[in-house]
NUGU-796699 format. One line per 4 residues: number of its first residue (from 1); their letters; for each residue y, x, z of N, C-alpha, C. Coordinates in Angstrom, 2 decimals, always signed. Each point is the difference from the previous one (the first is absolute). Example, Ala and Ser with C-alpha at 12.3 -4.5 7.8 and 13.67 -1.06 7.14 Angstrom:
BEGIN
1> as> -5.69,+13.19,+7.80,+1.19,-0.89,+0.00,+1.20,+0.90,+0.00  +1.05,-0.35,-0.72,+1.19,+0.82,+0.06,+1.09,-0.77,+0.73 .
//
This chain:
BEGIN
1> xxxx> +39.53,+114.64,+80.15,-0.97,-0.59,-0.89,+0.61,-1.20,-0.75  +0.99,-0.21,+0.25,+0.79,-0.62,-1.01,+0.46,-0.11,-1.27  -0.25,-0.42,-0.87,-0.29,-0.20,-1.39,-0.14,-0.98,-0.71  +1.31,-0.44,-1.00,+0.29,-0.89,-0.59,-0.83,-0.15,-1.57 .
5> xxxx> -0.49,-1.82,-0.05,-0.62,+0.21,-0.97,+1.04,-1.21,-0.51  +0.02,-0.19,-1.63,+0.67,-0.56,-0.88,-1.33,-1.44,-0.79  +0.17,-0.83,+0.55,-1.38,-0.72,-0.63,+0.56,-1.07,-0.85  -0.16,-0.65,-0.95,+1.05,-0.82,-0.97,-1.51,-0.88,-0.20 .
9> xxxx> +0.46,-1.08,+0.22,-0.64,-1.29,-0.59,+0.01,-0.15,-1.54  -1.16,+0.11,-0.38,-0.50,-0.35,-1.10,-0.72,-1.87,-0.73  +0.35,-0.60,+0.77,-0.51,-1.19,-0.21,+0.36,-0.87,+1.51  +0.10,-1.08,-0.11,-0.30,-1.07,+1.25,-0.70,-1.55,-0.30 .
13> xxxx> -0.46,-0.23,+1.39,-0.85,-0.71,+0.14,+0.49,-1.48,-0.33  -0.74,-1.27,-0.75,+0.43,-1.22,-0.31,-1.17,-0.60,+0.52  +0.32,-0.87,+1.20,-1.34,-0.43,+0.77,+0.67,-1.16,+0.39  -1.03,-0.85,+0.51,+0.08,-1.52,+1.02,+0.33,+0.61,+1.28 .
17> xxxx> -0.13,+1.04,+0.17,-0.32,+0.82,+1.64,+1.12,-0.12,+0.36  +1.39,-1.00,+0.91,+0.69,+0.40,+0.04,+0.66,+0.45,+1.76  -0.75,+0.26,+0.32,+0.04,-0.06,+1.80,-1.62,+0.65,+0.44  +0.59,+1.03,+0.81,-1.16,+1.18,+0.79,-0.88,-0.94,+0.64 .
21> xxxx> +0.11,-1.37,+0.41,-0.69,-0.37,+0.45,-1.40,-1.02,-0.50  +0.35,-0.22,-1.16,-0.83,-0.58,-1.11,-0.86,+1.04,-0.54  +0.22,+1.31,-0.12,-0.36,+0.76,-0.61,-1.57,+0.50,+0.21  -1.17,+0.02,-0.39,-1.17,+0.45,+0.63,+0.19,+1.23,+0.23 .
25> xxxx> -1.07,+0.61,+1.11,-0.25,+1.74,+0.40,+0.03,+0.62,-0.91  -0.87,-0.38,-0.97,-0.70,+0.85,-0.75,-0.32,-0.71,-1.60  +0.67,-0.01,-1.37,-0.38,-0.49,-0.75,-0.92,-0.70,-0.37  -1.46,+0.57,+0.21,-1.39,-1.03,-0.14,+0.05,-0.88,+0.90 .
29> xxxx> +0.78,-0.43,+0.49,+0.04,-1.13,+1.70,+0.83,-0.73,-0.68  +0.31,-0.57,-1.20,+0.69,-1.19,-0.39,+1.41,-0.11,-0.62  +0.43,+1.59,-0.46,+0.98,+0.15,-0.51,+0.25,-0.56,-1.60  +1.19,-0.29,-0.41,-0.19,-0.96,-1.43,+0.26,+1.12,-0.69 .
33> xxxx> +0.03,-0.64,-1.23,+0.39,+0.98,-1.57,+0.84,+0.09,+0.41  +0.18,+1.04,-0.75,+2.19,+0.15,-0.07,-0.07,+0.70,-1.38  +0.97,+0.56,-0.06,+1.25,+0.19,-1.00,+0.49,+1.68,+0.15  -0.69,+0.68,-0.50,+1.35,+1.63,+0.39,+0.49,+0.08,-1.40 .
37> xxxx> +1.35,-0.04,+0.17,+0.98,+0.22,-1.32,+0.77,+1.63,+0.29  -0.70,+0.62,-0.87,+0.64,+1.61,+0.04,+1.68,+0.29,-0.88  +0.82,+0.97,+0.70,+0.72,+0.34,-0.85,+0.41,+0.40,-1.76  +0.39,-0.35,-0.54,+0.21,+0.27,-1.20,-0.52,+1.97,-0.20 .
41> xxxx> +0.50,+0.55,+0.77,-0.12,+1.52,+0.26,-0.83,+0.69,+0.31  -1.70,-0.94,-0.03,-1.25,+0.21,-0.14,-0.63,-0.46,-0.97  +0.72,-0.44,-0.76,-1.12,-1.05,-0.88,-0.96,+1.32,-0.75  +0.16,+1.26,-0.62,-0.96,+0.81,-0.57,-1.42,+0.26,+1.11 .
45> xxxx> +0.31,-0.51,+1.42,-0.79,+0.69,+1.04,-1.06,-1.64,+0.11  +0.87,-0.44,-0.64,-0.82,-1.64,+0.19,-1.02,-0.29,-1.28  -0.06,+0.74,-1.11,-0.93,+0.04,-1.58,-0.92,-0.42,+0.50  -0.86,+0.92,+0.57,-1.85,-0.79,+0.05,-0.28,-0.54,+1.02 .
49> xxxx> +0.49,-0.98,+0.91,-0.39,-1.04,+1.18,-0.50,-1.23,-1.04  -1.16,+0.13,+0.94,-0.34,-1.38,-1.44,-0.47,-0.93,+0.92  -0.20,-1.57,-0.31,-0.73,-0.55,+1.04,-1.61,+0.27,+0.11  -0.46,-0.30,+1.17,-1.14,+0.56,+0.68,+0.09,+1.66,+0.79 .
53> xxxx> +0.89,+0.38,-0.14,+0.45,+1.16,+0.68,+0.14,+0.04,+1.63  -0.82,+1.12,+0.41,+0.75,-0.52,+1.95,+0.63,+1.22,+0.02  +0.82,-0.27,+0.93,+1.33,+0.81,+0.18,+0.60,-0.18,+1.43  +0.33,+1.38,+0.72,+0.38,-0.02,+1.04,+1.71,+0.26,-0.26 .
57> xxxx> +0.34,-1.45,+0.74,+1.67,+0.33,+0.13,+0.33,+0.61,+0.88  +0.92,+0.71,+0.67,+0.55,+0.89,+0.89,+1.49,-0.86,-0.04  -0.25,-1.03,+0.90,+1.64,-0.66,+0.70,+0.73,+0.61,+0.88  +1.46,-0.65,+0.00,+0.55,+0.94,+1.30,+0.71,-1.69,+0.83 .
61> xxxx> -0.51,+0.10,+0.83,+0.01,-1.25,+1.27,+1.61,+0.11,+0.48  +0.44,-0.46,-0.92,+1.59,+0.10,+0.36,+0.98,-1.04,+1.30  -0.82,-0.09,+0.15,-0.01,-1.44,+1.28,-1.17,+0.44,+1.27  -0.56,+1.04,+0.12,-0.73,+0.64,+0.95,+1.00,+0.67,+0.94 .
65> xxxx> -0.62,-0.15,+1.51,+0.67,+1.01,+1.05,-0.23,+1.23,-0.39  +0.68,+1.03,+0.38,-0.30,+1.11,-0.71,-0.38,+0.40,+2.05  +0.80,-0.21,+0.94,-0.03,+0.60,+0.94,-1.67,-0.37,+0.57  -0.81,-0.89,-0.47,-1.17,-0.07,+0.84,-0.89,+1.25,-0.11 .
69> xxxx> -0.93,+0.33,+1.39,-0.50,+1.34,-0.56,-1.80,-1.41,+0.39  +0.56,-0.64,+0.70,-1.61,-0.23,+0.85,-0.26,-1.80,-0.35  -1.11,-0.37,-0.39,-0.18,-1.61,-0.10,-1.09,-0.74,+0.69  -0.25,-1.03,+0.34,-1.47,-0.22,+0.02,-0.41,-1.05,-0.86 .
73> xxxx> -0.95,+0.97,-0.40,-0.51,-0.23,-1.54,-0.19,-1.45,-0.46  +0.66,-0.51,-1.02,-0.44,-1.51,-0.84,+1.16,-0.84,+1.12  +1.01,+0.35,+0.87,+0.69,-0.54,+0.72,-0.99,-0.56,+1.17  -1.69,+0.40,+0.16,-0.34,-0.73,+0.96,+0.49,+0.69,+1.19 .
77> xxxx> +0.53,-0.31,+1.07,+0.46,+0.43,+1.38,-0.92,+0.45,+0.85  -1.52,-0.35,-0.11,-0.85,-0.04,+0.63,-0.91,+1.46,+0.10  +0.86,+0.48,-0.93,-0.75,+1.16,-0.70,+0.91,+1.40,+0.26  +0.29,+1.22,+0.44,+0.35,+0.47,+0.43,+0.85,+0.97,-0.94 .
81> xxxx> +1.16,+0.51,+0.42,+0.89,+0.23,-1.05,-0.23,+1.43,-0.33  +0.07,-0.12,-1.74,-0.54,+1.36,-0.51,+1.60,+0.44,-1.24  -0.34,+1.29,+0.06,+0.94,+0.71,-1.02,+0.25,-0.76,-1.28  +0.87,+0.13,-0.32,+0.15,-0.82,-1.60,-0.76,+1.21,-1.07 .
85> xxxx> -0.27,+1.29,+0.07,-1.06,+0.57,-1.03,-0.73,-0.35,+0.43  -1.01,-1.01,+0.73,-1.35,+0.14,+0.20,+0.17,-1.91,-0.84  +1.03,-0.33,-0.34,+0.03,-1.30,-0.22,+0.26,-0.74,-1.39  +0.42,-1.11,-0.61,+0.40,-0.24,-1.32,+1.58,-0.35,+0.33 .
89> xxxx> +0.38,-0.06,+1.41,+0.92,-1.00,-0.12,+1.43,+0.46,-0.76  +0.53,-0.95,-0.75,+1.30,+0.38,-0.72,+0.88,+0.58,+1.09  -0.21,+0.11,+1.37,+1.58,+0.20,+0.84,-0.63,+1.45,+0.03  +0.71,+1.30,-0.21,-0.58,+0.98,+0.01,+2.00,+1.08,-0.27 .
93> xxxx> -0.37,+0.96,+0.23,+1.26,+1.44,-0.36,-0.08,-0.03,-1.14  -0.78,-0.26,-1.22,+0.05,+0.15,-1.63,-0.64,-1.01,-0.29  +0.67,-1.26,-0.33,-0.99,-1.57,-0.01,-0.31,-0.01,-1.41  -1.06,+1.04,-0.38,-0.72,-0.16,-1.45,-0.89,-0.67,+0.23 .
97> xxxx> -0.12,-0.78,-1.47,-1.02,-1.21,-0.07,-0.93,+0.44,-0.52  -1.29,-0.01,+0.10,-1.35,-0.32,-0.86,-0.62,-0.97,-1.02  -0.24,-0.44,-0.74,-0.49,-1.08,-0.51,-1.18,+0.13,-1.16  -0.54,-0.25,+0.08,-1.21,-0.15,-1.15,-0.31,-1.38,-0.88 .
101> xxxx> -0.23,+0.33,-1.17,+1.09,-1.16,-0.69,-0.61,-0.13,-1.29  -0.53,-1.24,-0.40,-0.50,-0.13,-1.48,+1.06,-0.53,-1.08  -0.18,+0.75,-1.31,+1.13,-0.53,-0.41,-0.26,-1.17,-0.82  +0.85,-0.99,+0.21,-0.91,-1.06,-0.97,+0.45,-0.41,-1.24 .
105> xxxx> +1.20,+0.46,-0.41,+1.13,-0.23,-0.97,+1.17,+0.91,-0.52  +0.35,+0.66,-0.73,+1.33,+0.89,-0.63,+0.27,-0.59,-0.61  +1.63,-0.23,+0.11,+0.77,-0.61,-0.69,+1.53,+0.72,-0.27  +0.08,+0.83,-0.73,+0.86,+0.95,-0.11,+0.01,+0.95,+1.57 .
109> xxxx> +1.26,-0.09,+0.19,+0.22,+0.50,+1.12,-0.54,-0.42,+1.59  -0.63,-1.28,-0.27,-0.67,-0.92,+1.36,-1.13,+0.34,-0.10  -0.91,+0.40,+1.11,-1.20,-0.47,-0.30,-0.79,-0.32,+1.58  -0.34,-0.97,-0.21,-0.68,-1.21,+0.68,-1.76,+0.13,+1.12 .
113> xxxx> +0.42,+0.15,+0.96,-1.40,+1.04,+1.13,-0.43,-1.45,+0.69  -1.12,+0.55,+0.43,-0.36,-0.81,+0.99,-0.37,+0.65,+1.62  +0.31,-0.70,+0.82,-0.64,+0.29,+1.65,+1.33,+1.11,+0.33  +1.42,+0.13,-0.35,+1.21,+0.45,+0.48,+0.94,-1.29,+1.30 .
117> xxxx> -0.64,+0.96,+1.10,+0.68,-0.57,+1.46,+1.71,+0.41,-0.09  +0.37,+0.36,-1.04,+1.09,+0.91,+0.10,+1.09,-1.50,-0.37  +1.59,+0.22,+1.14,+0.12,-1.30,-0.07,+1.10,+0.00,-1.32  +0.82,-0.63,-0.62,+1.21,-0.27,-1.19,+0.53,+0.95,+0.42 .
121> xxxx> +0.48,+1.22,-0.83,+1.01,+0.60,-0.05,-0.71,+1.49,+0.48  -0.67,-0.29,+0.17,-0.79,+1.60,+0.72,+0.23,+0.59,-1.22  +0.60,+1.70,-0.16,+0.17,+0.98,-0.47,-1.23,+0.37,-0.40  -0.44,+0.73,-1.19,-1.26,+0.55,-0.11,+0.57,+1.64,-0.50 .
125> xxxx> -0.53,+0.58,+0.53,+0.25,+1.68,+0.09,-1.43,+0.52,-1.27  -0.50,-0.30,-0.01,-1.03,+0.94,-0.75,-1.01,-1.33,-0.21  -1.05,+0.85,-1.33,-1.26,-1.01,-0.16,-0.85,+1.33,-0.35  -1.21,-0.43,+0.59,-1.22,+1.20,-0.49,-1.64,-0.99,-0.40 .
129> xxxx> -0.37,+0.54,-1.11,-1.40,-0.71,-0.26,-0.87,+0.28,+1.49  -0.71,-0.97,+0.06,-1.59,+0.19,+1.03,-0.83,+0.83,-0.98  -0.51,+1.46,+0.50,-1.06,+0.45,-0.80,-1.04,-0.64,+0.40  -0.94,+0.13,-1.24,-1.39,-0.14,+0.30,-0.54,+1.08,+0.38 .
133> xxxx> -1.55,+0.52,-0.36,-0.64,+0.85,+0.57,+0.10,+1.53,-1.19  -0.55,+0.65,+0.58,+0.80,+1.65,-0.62,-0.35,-0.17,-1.45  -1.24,-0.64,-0.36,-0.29,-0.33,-1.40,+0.72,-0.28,-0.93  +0.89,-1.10,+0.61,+0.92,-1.01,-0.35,+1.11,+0.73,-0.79 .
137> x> +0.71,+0.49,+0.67,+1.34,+0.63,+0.05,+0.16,+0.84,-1.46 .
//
């Protein structure tokens, strides 16, 4: 079941975040603006991001254990240790990031989110709009 995938960073992260341990859980828990500056080699994929846009980034936690399978959850100890799919935590076998993300600014190739826990330098692999409801779309 082995099977190699090829994933190329498309952008990285420009944040205050600079240490896992500053970093909040979870974006709405106090994470700052930041900064994702994309490759030159997307810019046609970058046309209509406009500000007020939310947008889910897809990071890759390049500084994550890859070997953890089990955590207890939010680092509390008290709490009994569960699988990393049942969890958010970055230490995981494929440390993809989540993020949900308003955009508040484009500036050529930068453009400027808010509530990204993701720390300086984090790789960003992909971006996908948040749909709305089936109407919407």
């Amino acid at each position: 079941m082995t099977a190699a995938f090829v994933v190329h960073p498309i952008a990285r992260v420009e944040s205050s975040l600079r240490d896992r341990a500053d970093a909040p859980r979870q974006g709405d828990e106090g994470a700052p603006d930041a900064w994702v500056v994309f490759d030159e080699s997307v810019r046609a994929a970058l046309a209509d991001i406009t500000a007020g846009d939310e947008l889910i980034l897809i990071t890759w936690f390049d500084r994550a254990d890859r070997a953890v399978q089990a955590v207890h959850p939010r680092g509390d100890m008290s709490r009994p240790a569960t699988g990393v799919f049942s969890t958010r935590s970055p230490d995981r076998p494929n440390p993809l990031g989540l993020h949900r993300v308003t955009v508040l600014a484009v500036d050529d190739l930068r453009i400027h989110v808010n509530n990204l826990e993701a720390l300086n330098g984090t790789p960003v692999i992909d971006v996908k709009p948040v749909l709305g409801d089936i109407h919407e779309r």
